[in-house]
Each structure stands twice: as structure tokens, then as C-alpha cells.
MDTraj code that builds the backbone (N, CA, C; nanometers):
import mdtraj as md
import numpy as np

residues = "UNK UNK UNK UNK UNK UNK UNK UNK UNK UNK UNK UNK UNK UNK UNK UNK UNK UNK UNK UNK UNK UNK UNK UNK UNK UNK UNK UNK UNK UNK UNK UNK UNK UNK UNK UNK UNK UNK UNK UNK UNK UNK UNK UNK UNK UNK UNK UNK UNK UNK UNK UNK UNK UNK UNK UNK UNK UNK UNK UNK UNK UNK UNK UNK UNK UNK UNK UNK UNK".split()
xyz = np.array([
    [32.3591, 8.0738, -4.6415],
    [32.3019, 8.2048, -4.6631],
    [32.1632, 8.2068, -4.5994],
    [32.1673, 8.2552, -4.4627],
    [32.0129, 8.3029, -4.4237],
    [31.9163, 8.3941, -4.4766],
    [31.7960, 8.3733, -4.5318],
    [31.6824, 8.4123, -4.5495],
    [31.6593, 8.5006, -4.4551],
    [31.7002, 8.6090, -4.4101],
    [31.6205, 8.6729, -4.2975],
    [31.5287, 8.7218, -4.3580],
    [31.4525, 8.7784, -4.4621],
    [31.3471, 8.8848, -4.4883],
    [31.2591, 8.8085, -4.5361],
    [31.2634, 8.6658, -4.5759],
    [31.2197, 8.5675, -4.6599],
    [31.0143, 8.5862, -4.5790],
    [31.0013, 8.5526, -4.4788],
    [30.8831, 8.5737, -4.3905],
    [30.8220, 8.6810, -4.4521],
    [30.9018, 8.7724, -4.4138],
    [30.8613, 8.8937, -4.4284],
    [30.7881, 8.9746, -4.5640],
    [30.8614, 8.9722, -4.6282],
    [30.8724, 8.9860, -4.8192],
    [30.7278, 8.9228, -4.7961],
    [30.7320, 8.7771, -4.8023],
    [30.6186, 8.6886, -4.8548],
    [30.4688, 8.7474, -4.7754],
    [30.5197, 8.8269, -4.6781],
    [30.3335, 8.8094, -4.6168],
    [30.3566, 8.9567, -4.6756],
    [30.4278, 9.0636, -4.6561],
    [30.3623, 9.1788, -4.7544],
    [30.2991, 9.1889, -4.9018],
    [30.3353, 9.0632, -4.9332],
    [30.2876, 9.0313, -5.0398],
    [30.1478, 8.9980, -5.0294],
    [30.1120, 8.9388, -4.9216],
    [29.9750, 8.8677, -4.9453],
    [29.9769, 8.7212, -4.9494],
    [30.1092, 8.6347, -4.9509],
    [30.1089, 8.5227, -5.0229],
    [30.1380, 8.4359, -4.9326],
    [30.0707, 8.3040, -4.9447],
    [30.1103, 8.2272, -4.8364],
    [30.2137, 8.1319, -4.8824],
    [30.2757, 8.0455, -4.8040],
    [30.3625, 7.9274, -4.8422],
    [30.3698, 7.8977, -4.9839],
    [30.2254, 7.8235, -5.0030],
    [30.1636, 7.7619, -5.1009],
    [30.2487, 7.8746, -5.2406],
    [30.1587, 7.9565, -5.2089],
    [30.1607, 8.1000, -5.3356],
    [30.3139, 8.0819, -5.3445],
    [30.3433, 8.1384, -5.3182],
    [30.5130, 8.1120, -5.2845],
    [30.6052, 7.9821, -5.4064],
    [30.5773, 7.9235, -5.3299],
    [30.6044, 7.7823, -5.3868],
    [30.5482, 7.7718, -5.5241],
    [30.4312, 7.7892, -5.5934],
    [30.3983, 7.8078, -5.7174],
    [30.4901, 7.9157, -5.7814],
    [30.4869, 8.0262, -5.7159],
    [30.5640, 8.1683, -5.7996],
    [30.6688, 8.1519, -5.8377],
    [30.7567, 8.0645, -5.7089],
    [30.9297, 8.0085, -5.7378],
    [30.9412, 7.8950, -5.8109],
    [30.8494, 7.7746, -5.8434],
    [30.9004, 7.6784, -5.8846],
    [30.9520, 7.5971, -5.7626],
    [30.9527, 7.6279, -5.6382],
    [31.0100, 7.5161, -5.5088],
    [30.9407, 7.4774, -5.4693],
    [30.9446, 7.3615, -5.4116],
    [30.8403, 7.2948, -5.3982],
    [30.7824, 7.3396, -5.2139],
    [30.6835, 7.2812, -5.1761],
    [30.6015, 7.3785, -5.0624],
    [30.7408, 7.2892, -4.9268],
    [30.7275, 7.1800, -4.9507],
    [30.8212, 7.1830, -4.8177],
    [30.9710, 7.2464, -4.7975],
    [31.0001, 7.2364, -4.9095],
    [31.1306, 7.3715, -4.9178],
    [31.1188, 7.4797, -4.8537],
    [30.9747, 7.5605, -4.9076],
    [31.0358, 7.6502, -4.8410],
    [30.9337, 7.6647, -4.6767],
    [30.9026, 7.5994, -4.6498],
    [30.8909, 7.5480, -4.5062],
    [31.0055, 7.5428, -4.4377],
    [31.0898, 7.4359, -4.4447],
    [31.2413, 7.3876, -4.4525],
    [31.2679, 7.5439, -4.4243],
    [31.3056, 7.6124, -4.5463],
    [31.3849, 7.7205, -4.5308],
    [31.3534, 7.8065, -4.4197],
    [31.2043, 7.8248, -4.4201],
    [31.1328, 7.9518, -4.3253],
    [31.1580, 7.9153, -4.1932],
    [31.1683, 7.7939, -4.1191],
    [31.1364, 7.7110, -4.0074],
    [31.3368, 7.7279, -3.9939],
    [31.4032, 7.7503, -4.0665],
    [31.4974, 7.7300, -4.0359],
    [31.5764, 7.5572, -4.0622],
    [31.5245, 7.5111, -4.1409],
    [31.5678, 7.3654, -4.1686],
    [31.6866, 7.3722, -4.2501],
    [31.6976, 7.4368, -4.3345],
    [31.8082, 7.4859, -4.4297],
    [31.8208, 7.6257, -4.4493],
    [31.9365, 7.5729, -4.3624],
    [32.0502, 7.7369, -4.3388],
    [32.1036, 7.7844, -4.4586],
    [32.0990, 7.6801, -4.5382],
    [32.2083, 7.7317, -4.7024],
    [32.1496, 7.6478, -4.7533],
    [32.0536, 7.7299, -4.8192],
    [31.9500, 7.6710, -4.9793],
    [32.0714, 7.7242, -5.0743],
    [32.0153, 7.6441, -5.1651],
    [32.1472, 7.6795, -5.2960],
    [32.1006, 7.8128, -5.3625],
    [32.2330, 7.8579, -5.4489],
    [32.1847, 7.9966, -5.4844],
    [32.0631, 7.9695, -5.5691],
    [32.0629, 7.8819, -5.6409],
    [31.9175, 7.8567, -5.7878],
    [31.8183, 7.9146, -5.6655],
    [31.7847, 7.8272, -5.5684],
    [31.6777, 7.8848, -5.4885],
    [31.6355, 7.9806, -5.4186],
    [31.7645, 8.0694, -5.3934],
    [31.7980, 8.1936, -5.3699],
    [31.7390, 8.2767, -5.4712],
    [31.7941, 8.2488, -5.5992],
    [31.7282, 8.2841, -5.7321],
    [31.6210, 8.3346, -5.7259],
    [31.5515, 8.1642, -5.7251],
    [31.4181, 8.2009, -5.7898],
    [31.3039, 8.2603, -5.6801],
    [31.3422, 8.2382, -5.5386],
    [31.2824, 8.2845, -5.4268],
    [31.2723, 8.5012, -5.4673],
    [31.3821, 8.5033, -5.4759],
    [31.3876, 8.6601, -5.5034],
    [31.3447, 8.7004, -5.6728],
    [31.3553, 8.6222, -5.7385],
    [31.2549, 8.6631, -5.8469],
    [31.1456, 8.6442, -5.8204],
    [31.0851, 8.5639, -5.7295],
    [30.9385, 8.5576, -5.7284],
    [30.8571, 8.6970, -5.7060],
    [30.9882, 8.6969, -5.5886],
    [30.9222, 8.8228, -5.4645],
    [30.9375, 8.9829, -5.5243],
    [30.9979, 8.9773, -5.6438],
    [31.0062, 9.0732, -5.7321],
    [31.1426, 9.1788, -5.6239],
    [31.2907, 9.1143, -5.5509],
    [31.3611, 9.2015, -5.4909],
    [31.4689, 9.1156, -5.5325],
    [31.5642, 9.1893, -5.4671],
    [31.7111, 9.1572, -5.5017],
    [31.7471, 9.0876, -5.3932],
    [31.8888, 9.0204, -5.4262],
    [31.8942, 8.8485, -5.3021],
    [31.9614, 8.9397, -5.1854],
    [32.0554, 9.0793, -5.2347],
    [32.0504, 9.1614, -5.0817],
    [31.9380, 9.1714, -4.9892],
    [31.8533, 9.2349, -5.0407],
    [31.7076, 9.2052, -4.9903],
    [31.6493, 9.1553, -4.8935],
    [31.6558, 9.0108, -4.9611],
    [31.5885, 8.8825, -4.9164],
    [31.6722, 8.8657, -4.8164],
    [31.8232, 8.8243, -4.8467],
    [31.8981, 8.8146, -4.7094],
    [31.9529, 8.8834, -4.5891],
    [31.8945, 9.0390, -4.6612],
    [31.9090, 9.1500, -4.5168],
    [32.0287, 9.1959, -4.5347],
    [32.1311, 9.1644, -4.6618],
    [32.2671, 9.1717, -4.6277],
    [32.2794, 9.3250, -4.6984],
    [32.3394, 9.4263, -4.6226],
    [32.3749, 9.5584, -4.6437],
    [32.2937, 9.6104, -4.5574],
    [32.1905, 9.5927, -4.4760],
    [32.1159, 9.6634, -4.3592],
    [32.2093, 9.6931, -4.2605],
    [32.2907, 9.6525, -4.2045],
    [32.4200, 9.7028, -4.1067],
    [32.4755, 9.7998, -4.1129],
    [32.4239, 9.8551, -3.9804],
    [32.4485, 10.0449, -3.9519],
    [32.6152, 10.0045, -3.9180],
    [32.6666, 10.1054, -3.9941],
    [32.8266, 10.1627, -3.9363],
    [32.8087, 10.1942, -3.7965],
])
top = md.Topology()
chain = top.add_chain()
for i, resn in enumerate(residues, 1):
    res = top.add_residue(resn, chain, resSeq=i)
    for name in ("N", "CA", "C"):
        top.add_atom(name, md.element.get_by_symbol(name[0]), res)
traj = md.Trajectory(xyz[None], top)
């Protein structure tokens, strides 16, 4: 499951890596890993808690339903 909005979300926020990583509970090279593209399929928990942090839904985060007919 790709993160596409994952970048994105996080700097409208204001928040860097770090921030991030405190808000979710993952640890900072995770989501490095994830952002950099290191892990293509984080598990859902991290899916989870990534989109609870960011206060959106894991459609959202992963872009999935943006696809024009």
C-alpha cells in the first residue's frame, strides 16, 4: 500500500519527520523508510496510526478514490 499523500499531509501540517514520528508512535526511520520509498507496504497498524496522526482517513493518505472516470 503506497503512501502517496503521506509527504504531503505531513508538511501542510507544519510537521517535520521527527513531529511525525512522535504523533504516530513510529519510530523516525520508519517513516523515512516509508517517505523515501523503502517500504512499499508498511503494515496496516502503521497505516493506522500514520492517518490518525494526520487527523485523515487511510483513503486519504493513500490517494485511493482520487481516479477520474
Amino acid at each position: 500500500m503506497y503512501l502517496k499523500n503521506l509527504v504531503k499531509l505531513r508538511k501542510q501540517k507544519g510537521w517535520s519527520q521527527e513531529k511525525l514520528a512522535v504523533e504516530s508512535e513510529i519510530s523516525y526511520n520508519t517513516i523515512i523508510k516509508i517517505e523515501r520509498g523503502g517500504i512499499k507496504n508498511p503494515k496496516i497498524e502503521t497505516v493506522i496510526k500514520l492517518a490518525d496522526a494526520l487527523g485523515v482517513s487511510i483513503d486519504k493518505l493513500t490517494g485511493r478514490g482520487t481516479k477520474r472516470i
